[in-house]
C-alpha positions in Angstrom: 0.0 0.0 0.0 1.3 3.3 -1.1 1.6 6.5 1.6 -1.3 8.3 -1.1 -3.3 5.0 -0.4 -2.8 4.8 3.4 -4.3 8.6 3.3 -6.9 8.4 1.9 -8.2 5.4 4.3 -9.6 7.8 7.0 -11.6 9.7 3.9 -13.0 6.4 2.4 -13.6 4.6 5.0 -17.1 2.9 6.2 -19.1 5.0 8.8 -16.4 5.4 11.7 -13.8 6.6 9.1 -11.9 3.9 9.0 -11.0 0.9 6.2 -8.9 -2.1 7.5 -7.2 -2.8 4.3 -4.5 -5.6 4.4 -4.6 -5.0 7.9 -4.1 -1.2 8.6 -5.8 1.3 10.1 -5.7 4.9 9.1 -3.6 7.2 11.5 -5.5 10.1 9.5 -8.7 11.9 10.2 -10.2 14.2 7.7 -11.5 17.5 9.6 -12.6 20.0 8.0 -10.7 20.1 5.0 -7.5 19.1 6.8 -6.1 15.6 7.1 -4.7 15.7 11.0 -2.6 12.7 11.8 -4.2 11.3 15.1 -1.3 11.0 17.2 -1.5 15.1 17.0 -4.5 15.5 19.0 -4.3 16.2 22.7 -8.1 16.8 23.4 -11.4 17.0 21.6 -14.3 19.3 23.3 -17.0 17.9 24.5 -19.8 20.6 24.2 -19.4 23.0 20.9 -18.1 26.3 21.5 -20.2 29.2 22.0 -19.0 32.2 22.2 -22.3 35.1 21.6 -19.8 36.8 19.1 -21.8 37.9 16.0 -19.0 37.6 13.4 -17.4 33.8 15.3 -17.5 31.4 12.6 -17.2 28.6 14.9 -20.3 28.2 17.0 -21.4 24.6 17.3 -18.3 23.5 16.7 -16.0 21.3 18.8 -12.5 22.1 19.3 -9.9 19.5 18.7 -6.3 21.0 19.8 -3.6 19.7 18.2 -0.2 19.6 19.8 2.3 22.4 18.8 -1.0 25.0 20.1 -2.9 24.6 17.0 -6.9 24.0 17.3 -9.0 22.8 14.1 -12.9 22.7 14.5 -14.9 19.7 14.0 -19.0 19.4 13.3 -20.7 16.6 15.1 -20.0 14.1 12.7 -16.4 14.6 12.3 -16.0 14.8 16.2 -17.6 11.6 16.8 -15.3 9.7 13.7 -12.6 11.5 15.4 -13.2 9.9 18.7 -14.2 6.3 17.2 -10.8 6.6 15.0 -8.8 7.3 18.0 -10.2 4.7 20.0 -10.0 1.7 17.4 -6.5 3.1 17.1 -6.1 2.2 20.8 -7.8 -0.2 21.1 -5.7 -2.5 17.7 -6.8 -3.6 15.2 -9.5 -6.3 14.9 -8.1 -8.8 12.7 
């Protein structure tokens, strides 16, 4: 399996992001329009961010901060993949 192939896993994949394909996971999770590497994330919010700000483009979302102090912001969906992705990734792989 080629690096392109492995990246496109956590894009393709079945309902919690992820395809087992000769036997590996994904260690990316599309966000957004961003493909974050899991082993980046430190913490995902649990409630979306509100804020009251008129001009915030972020409201309902959940924050996921990435190590180096970078956040991306996730809608429910891509929250809940996130958190299914990084707990199969725990958790091995199924085979």
């Amino acid at each position: 399996m080629t690096r392109t192939e492995i990246a496109l896993v956590g894009e393709i994949g079945h309902s919690t992001g992820l395809l087992r394909r000769h036997g590996l996971l994904s260690i990316f999770c599309r966000i957004d329009d961003k493909q974050v590497p899991l082993y980046r994330v430190l913490w995902i919010a649990a409630t979306p961010h509100f804020c009251g700000d008129a001009e915030c483009q972020c409201e309902g979302m959940h924050e996921v901060a990435l190590e180096g102090g970078e956040s991306v912001w996730a809608n429910f969906e891509e929250r809940d993949r996130l958190m299914q992705m990084i707990e199969d990734w725990q958790n091995g792989p199924d085979l």
